[in-house]
C-alpha positions as CSV (number, residue, x, y, z in Angstrom):
1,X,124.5,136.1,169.4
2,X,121.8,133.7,169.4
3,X,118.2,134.8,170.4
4,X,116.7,133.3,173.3
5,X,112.7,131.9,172.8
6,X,109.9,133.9,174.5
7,X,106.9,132.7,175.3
8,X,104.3,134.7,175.8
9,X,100.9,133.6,176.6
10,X,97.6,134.4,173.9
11,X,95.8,136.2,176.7
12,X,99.1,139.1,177.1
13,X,99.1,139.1,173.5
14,X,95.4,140.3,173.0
15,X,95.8,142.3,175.9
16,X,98.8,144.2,174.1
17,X,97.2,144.4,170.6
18,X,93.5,145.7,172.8
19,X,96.2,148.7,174.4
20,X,97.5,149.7,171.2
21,X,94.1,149.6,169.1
22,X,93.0,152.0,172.2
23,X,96.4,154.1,172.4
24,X,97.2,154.7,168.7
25,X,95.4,155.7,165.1
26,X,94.2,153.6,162.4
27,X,96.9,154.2,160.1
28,X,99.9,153.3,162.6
29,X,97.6,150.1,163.8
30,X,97.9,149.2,160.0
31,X,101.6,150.1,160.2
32,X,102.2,147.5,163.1
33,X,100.0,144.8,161.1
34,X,102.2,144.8,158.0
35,X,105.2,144.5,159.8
36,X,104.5,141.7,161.6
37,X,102.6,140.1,158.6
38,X,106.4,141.1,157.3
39,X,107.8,138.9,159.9
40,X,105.7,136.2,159.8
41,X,106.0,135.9,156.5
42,X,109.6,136.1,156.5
43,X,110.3,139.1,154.7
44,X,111.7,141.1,157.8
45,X,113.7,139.5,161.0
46,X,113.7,140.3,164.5
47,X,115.8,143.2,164.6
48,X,114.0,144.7,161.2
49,X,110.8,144.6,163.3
50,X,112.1,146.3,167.2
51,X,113.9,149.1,164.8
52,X,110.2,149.8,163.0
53,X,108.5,149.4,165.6
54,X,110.4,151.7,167.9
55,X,110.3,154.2,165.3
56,X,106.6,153.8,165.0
57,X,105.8,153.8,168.8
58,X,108.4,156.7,169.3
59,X,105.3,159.0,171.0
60,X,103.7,155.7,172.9
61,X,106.7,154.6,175.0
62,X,104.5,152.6,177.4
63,X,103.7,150.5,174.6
64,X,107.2,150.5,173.6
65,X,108.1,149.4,177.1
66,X,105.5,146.6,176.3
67,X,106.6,145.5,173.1
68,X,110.1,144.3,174.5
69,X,108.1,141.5,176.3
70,X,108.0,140.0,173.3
71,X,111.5,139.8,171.6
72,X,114.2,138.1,172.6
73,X,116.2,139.8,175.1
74,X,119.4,139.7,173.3
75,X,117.7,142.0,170.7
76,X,116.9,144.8,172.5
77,X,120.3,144.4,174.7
78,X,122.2,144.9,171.1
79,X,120.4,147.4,169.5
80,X,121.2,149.3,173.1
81,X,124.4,148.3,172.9
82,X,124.6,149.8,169.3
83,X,122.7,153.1,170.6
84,X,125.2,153.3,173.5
85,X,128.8,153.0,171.0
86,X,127.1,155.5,168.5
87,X,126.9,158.3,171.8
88,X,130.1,157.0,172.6
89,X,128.9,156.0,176.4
C-alpha cells in the first residue's frame, strides 16, 4: 500500500507543536521530539512513529485526533484496519 504525500503548511505545524507544549509535560514533549528526530533521521518509519505516538498521546486524544493530519491516510486506515481484524469486527 503506497502512502499518499501530505502537505501540511509551517503555520499548522507550529500551531500543533504550541497545543502539545501547552497540553502535555516536559518529559512526553521530549518523548515526541526523539521520535520524530527518529524519523527524520531514518531510524523509525511512518508506521513506527503513529504506533508511538498513539501510545504516548493515549490521555490527549484531541491531539491524537490532530496528529493524523499529518500522516498519510493510508497509515492510519491500516493500522485501523489491523485494530478492527484483532476484535474480530
Amino acid at each position: 500500500m503506497a502512502a499518499e504525500r501530505v502537505t501540511i503548511g509551517h503555520e499548522e505545524a507550529v500551531d500543533f507543536v504550541r497545543k502539545v507544549q501547552k497540553h502535555i509535560n516536559k518529559e512526553t514533549y521530549k518523548d515526541l521530539t526523539m521520535i520524530l528526530f527518529a524519523f527524520s533521521n531514518k531510524r523509525k518509519d511512518v508506521v513506527d512513529v503513529y504506533r508511538d505516538v498513539v501510545e504516548l498521546f493515549a490521555d490527549y486524544p484531541d491531539l491524537l485526533d490532530d496528529f493524523h493530519r499529518f500522516l498519510p491516510t493510508s497509515v492510519v486506515i491500516a493500522d485501523l484496519e489491523s485494530k478492527f481484524h484483532i476484535l474480530n469486527i
